[in-house]
ZAMI-197792 format. One record per residue (C-alpha): residue in one letter; residue number from 1; x, y, z. Coordinates in steps of 0.001 Angstrom, whole numbers. Each point is the difference from the previous one (the first is absolute). Example, Ala and Ser with C-alpha at 12.3 -4.5 7.8 and 13.67 -1.06 7.14 Angstrom:
BEGIN
> resn / resi / east / north / up
> A / 1 / 12300 / -4500 / 7800
> S / 2 / 1370 / 3440 / -660
//
This chain:
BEGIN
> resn / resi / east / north / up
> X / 1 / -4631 / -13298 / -22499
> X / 2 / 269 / -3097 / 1524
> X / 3 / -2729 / -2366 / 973
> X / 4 / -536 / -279 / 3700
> X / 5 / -1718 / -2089 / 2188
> X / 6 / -472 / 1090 / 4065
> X / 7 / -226 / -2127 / 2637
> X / 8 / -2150 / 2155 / 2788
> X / 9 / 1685 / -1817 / 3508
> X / 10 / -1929 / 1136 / 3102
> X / 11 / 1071 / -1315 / 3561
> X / 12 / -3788 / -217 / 1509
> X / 13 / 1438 / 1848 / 3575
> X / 14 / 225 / 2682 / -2478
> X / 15 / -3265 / 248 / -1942
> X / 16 / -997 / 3212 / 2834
> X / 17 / 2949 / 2135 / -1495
> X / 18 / -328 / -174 / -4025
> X / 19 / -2592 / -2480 / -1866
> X / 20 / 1186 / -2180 / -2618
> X / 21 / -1950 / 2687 / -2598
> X / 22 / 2345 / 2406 / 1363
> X / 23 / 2891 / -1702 / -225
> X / 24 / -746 / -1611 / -3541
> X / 25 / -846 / 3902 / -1555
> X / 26 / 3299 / 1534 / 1810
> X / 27 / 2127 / -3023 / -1659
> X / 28 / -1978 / 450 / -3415
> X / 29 / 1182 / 3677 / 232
> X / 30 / 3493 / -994 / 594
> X / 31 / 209 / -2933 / -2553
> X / 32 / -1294 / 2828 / -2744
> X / 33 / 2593 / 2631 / 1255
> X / 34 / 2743 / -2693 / -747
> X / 35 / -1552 / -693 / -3497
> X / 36 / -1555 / -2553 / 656
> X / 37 / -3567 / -1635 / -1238
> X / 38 / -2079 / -1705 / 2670
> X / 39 / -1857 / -3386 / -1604
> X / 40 / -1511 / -1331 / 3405
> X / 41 / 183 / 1128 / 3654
> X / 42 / 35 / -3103 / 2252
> X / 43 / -995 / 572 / 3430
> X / 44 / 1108 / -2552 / 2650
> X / 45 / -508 / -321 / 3759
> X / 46 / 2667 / -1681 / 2396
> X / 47 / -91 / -427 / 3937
> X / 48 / 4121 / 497 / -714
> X / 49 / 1618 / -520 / -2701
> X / 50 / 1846 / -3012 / -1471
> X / 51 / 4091 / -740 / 884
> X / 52 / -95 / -1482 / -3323
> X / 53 / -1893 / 1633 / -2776
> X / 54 / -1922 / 2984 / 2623
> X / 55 / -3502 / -1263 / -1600
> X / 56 / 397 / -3406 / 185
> X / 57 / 677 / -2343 / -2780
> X / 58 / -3770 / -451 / -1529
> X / 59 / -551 / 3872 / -65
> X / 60 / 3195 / 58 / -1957
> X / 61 / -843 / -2784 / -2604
> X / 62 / -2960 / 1766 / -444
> X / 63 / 1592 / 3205 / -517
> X / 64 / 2424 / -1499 / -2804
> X / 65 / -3244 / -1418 / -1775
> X / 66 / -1611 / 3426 / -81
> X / 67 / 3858 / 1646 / -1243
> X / 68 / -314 / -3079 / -2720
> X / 69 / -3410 / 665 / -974
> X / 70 / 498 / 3846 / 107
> X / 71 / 3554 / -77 / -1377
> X / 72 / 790 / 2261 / 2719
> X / 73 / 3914 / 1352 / 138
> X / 74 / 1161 / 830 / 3117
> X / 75 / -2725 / -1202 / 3265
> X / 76 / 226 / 2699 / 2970
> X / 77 / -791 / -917 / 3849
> X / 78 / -602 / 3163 / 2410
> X / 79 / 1831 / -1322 / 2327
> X / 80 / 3537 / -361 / 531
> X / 81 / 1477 / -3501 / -1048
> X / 82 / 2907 / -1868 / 1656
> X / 83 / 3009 / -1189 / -2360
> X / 84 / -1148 / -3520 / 635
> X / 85 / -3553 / 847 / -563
> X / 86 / 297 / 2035 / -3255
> X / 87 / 2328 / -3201 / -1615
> X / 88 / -2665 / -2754 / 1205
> X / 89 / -2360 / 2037 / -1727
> X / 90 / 1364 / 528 / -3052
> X / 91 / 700 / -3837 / -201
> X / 92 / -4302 / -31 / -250
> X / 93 / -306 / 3094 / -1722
> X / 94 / 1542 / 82 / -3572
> X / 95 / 202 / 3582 / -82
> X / 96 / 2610 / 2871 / 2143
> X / 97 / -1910 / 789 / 3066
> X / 98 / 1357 / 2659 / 2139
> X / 99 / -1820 / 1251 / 3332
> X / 100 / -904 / 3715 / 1335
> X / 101 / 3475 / 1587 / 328
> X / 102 / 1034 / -1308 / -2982
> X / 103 / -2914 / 1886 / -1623
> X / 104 / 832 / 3762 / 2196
> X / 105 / 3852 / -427 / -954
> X / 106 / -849 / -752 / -4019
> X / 107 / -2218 / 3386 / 631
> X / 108 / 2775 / 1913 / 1570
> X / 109 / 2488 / -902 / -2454
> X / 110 / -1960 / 1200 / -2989
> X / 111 / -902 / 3292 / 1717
> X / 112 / 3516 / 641 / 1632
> X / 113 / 1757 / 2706 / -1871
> X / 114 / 2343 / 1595 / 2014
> X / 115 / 3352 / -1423 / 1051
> X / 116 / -463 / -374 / 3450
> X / 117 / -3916 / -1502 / -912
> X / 118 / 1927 / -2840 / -2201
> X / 119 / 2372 / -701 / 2782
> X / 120 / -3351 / -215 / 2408
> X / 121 / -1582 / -2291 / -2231
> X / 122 / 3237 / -2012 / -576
> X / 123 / 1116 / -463 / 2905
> X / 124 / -3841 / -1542 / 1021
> X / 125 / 21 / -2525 / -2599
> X / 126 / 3484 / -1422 / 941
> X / 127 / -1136 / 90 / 3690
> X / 128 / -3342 / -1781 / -958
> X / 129 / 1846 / -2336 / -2080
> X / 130 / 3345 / -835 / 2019
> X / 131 / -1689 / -2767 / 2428
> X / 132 / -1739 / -955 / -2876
> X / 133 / 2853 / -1125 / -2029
> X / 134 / 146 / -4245 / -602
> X / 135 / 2636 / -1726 / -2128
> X / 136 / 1781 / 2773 / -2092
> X / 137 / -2662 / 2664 / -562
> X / 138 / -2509 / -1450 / -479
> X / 139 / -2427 / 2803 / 815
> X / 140 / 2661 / 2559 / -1349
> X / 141 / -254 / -1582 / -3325
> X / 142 / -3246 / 701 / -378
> X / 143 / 680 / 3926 / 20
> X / 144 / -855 / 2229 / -3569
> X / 145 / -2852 / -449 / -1144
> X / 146 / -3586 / 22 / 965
> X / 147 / -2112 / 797 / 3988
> X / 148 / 2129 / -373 / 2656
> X / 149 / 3060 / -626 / -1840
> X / 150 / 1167 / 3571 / -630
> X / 151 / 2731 / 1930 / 1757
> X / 152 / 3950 / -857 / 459
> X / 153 / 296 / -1040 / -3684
> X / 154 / 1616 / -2609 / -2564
> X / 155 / 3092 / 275 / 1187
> X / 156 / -247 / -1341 / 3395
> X / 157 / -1981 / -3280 / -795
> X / 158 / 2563 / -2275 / 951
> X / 159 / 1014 / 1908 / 3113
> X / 160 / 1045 / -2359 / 3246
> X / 161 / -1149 / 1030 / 3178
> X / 162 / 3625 / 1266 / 1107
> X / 163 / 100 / 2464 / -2867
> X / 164 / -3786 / 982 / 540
> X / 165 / 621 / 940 / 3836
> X / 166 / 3000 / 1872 / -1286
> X / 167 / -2520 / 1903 / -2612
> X / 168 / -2013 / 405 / 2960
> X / 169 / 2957 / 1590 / 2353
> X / 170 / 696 / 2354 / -2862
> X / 171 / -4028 / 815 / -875
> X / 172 / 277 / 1286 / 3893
> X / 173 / 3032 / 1617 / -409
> X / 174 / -1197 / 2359 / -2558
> X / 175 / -3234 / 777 / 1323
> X / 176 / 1645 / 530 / 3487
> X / 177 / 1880 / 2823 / -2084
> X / 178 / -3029 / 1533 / -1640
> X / 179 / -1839 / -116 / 3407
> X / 180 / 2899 / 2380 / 987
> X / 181 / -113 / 2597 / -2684
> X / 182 / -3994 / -289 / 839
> X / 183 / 559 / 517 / 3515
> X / 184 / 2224 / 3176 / -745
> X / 185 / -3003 / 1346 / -2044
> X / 186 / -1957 / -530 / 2857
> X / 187 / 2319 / 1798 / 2286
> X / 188 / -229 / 2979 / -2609
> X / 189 / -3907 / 182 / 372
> X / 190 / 495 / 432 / 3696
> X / 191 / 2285 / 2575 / 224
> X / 192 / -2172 / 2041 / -3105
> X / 193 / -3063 / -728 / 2399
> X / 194 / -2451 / -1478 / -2217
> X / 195 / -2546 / -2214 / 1539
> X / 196 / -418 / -3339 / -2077
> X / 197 / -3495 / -1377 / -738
> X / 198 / 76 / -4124 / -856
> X / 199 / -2512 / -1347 / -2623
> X / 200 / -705 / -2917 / 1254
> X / 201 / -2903 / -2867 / -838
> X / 202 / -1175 / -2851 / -1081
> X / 203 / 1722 / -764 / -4053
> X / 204 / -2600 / 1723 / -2394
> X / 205 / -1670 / 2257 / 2296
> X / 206 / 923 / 3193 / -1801
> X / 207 / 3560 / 1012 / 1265
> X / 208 / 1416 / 1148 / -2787
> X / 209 / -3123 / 1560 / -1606
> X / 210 / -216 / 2320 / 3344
> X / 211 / 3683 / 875 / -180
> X / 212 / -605 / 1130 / -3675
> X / 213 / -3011 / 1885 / 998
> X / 214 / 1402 / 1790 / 2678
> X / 215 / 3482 / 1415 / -998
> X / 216 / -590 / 111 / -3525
> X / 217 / 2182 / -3493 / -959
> X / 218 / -443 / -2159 / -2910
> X / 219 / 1389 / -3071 / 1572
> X / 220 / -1163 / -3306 / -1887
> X / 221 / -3529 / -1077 / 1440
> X / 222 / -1046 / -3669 / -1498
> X / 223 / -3142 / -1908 / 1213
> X / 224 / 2184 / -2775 / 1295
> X / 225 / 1215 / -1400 / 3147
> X / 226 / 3799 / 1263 / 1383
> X / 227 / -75 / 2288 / -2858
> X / 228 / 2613 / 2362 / 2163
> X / 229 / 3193 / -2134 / 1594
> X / 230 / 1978 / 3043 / 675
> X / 231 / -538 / 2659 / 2297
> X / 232 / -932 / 3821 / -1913
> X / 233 / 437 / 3330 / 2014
> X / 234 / -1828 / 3271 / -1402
> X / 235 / -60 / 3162 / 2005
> X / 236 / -3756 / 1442 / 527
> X / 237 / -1123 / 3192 / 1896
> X / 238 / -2821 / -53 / 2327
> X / 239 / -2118 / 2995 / 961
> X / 240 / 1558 / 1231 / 2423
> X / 241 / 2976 / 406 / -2127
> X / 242 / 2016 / -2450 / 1785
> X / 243 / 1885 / -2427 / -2068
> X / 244 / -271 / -3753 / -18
> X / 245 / 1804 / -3137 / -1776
> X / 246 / -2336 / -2839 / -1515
> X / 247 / 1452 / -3074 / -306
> X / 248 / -1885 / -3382 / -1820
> X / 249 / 817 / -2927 / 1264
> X / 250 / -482 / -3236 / -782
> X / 251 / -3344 / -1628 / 72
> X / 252 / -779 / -2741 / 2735
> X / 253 / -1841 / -3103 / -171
> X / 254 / -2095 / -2485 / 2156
> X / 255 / 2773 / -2508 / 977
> X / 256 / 2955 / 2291 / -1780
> X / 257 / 2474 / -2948 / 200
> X / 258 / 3243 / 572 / 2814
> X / 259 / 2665 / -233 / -2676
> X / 260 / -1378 / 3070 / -1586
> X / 261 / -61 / 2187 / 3134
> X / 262 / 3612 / -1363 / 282
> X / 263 / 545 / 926 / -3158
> X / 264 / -1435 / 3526 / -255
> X / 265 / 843 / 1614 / 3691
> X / 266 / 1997 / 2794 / -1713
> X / 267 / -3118 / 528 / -1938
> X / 268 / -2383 / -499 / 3063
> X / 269 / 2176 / 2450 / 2231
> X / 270 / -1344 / 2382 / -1976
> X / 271 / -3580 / -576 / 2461
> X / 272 / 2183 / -26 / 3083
> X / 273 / 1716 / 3301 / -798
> X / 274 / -2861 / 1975 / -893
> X / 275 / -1884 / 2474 / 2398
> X / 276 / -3459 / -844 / -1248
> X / 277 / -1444 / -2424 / -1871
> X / 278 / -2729 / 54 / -2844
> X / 279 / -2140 / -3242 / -215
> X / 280 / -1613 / 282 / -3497
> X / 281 / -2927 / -3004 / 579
> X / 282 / -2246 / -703 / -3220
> X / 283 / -3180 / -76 / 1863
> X / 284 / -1715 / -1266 / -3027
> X / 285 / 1598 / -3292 / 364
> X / 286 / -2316 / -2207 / 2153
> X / 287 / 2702 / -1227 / 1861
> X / 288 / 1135 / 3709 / 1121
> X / 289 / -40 / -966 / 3522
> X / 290 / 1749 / -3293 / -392
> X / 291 / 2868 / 2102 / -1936
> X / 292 / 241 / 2220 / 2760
> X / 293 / 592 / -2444 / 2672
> X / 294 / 3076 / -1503 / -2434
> X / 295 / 1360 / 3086 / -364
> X / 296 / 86 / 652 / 3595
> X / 297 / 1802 / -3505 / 377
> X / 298 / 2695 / 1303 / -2364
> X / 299 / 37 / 3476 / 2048
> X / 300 / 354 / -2029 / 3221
> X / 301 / 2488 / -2717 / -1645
> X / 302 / 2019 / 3303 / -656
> X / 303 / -26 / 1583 / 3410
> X / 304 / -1597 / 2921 / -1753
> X / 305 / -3939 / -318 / 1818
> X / 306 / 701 / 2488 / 2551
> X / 307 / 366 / 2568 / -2981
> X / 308 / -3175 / 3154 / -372
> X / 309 / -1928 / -1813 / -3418
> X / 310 / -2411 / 2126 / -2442
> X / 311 / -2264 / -2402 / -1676
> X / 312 / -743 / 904 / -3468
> X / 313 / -3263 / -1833 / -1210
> X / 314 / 577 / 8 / -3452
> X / 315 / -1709 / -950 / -3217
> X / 316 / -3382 / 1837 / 1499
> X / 317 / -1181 / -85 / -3794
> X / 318 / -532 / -3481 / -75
> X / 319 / -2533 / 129 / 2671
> X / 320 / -3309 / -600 / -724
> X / 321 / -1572 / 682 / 2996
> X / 322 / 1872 / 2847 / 1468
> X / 323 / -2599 / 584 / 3424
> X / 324 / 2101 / -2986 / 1488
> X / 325 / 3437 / 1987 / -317
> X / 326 / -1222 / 2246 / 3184
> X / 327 / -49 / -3209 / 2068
> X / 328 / 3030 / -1437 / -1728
> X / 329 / 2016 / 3063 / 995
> X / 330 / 44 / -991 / 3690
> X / 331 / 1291 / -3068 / -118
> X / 332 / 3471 / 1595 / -1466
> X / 333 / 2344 / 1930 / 1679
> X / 334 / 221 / 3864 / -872
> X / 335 / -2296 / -1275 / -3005
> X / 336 / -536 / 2263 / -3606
> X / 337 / -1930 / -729 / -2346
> X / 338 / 1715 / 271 / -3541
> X / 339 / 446 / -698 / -3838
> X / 340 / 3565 / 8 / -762
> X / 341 / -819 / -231 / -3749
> X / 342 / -3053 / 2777 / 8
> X / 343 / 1792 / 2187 / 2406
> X / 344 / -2607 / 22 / 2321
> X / 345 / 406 / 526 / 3945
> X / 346 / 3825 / 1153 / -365
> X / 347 / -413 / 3169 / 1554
> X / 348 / -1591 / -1704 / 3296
> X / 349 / 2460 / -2454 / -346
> X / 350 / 3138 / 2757 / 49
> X / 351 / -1831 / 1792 / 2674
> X / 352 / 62 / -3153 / 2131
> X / 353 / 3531 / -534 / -373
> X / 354 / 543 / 3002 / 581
> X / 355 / -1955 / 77 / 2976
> X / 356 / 1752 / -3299 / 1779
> X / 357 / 3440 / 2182 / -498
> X / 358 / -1336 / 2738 / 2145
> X / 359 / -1520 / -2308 / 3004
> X / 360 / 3713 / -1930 / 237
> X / 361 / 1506 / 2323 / 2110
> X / 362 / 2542 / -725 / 2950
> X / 363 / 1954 / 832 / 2513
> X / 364 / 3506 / 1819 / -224
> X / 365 / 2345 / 1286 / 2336
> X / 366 / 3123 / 765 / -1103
> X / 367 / 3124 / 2671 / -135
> X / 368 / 110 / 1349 / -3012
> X / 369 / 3440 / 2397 / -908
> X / 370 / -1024 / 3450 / -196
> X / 371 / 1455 / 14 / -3500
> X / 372 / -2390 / -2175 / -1316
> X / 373 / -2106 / 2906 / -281
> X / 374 / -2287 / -1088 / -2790
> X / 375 / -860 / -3656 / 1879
> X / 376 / -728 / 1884 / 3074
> X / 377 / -2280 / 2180 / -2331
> X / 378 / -1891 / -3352 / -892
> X / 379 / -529 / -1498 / 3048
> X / 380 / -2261 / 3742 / 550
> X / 381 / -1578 / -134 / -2988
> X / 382 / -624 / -3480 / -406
> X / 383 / -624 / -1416 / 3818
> X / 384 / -1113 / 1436 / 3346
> X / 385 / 2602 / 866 / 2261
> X / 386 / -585 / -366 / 3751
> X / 387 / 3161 / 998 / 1519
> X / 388 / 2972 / 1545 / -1013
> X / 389 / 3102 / 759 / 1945
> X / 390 / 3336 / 1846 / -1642
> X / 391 / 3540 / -579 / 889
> X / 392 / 3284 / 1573 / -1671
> X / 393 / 305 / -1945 / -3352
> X / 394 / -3172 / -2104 / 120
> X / 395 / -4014 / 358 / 985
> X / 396 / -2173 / -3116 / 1746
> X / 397 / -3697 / -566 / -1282
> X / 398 / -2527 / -2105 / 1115
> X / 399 / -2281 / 57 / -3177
> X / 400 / -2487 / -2549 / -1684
> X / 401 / 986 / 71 / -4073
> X / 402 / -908 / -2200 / -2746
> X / 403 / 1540 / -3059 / 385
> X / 404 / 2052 / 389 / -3391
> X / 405 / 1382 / 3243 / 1817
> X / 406 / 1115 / -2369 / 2933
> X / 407 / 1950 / -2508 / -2334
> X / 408 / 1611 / 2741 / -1614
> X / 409 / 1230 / 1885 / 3537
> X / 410 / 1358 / -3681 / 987
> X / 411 / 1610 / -259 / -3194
> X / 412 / 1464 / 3542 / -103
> X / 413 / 1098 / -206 / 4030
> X / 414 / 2393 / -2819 / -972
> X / 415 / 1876 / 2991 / -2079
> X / 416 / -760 / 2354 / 3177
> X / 417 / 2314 / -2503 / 1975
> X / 418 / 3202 / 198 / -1950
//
């Protein structure tokens, strides 16, 4: 593990959103899930940061006499450093210091396993570390071994920036071309007419544990930050016998850095394609209600807010005073109590799911061939028809359906038309 030292920087416009505590025990948290061993965390308050060294040049000497005295490895600031800043600081500091991104991306690349995940997470670091490029590689030659150094590999330490955009062009390429065959498997769903669910949250809430729980699954759960990268899809029936597909996602973060978004929109269209999605909140952590608000910045960064949410309040177990859970609930949207790893609450929370499926119905009126005896036969069976009217080879109905029936009719009228 290597020996780290954090340096807790907190704009003071900012001290109303997350405390410097906050801050220091969400970047302790990270540092461990990158391997890393924190010495000393160093808090430090600016009215706006440095153009030179972000903290100002005294801070930093002091920093490098703490990294000295602590023989600290690698020192990590939790906010994002500027090429120019991160070299004038490493000119005071005698040890690698990298700053928040650097820290998600080393995470991402040791959890990535999946092809398209590894393209993600490569294609982020050479973004990140493109502009940041001075002589010939500088930063690049710093790349295979230790925090914030993982990812593209030995063999592209002495890459110029002309063959790193061309990486880059190709990185895109590929995962334009696995976006496709994702987007056909999407186009499959729809036409089988299975509703998909979206497990989304803050990173460590319980995702994974609740898809496990639910359908059965023995995906890989650690106790670790980003522990799932790439999206997982299990099938799950709900009471009422109508089928659903779950679908983990990855974890967000307060401040989830641009260049991953970038990075991971195939992943994150996962949330904008789904018909429902299931907010698994820890509402043991303290700072539930902070982690809410973050993940509804991510929802809203994705143009996904407008979707129907079920909150799962997970990890009920660890409560130790559960007569404030009752209040709690109202603060959530379509709230359940749960405990992904206990099994507690998943009835009510199928039931609620279930439940939001039924309310989302909508308008349809359409012609529908005659021949198409068996949709025609849904529409009755599953909606409420309000008029009907039938001509030679075709019937009109005014109906309100599910709105999964809807998407289907549109999708099936397209073949009505040829």
């Amino acid at each position: 593990m290597e020996r780290a030292i954090l340096v807790i920087t907190h704009l003071k416009p900012d001290r109303k959103v997350w405390e410097v505590e906050e801050d220091a025990q969400e970047m302790e948290e990270l540092t461990h899930s990158s391997g890393g061993d924190v010495l000393d965390k160093v808090p430090v308050e600016i009215k706006k940061p440095n153009p030179a060294y972000f903290i100002g040049r005294g801070k930093a000497e002091e920093i490098a006499a703490i990294a000295r005295e602590k023989k600290a490895e690698v020192v990590i600031f939790n906010d994002n450093l500027s090429s120019t800043q991160q070299r004038n600081l490493e000119e005071i500091i005698p040890v690698k210091t990298i700053d928040r991104t650097q820290l998600i991306l080393d995470i991402f690349a040791r959890h990535a396993r999946s092809m398209e995940g590894k393209l993600q997470v490569e294609l982020a670091q050479l973004e990140y570390l493109l502009p940041r490029l001075t002589g010939k590689g500088i930063m690049l030659s710093r790349l295979g071994g230790g925090i914030g150094t993982r990812g593209p590999g030995e063999q592209k330490l002495e890459m110029d920036r002309r063959r790193i955009r061309g990486r880059i062009i190709k990185l895109k390429r590929d995962l334009t071309l696995l976006k496709s065959r994702r987007d056909t498997l999407r186009k499959k769903r729809k036409e089988c007419d299975i509703p998909v669910v979206a497990i989304i949250g803050y990173t460590n809430a319980g995702k994974t544990t609740l898809l496990n729980s639910l359908t059965s699954s023995e995906e890989l759960v650690r106790d670790s930050l980003f522990s799932t990268l790439d999206p997982v899809s299990r099938r799950h029936r709900l009471p009422d016998k109508q089928k659903i597909l779950l679908v983990d996602t990855v974890g967000f973060i307060h401040r989830l850095p641009h260049t991953l978004i970038e990075a991971f929109k195939s992943t994150l269209e996962e949330v904008n394609e789904a018909d429902l999605l299931l907010h698994v909140l820890d509402i043991s952590d303290p700072l539930a209600y902070k982690k809410k608000d973050v993940v509804y910045e991510v929802l809203g960064e994705l143009s996904a807010i407008d979707k129907p949410i079920v909150t799962a309040l997970n990890k009920i177990d660890r409560l130790e005073n559960r007569d404030s859970l009752n209040r709690q609930i109202d603060r959530y949207e379509n709230a359940v109590p749960i405990s992904a790893l206990f099994g507690w609450g998943l009835e009510s929370l199928r039931d609620k799911i279930a439940q939001i499926f039924k309310t989302r119905m909508v308008w349809l009126e359409t012609f529908i061939p005659l021949s198409e005896a068996k949709l025609i036969s849904r529409i009755y069976q599953e909606g409420k028809v309000m008029e009907e009217e039938y001509f030679d080879n075709r019937v009109y109905l005014k109906a309100k359906v599910p709105f999964r029936l809807k998407e289907q009719i549109i999708f099936h009228q397209k073949n009505f038309a040829k």
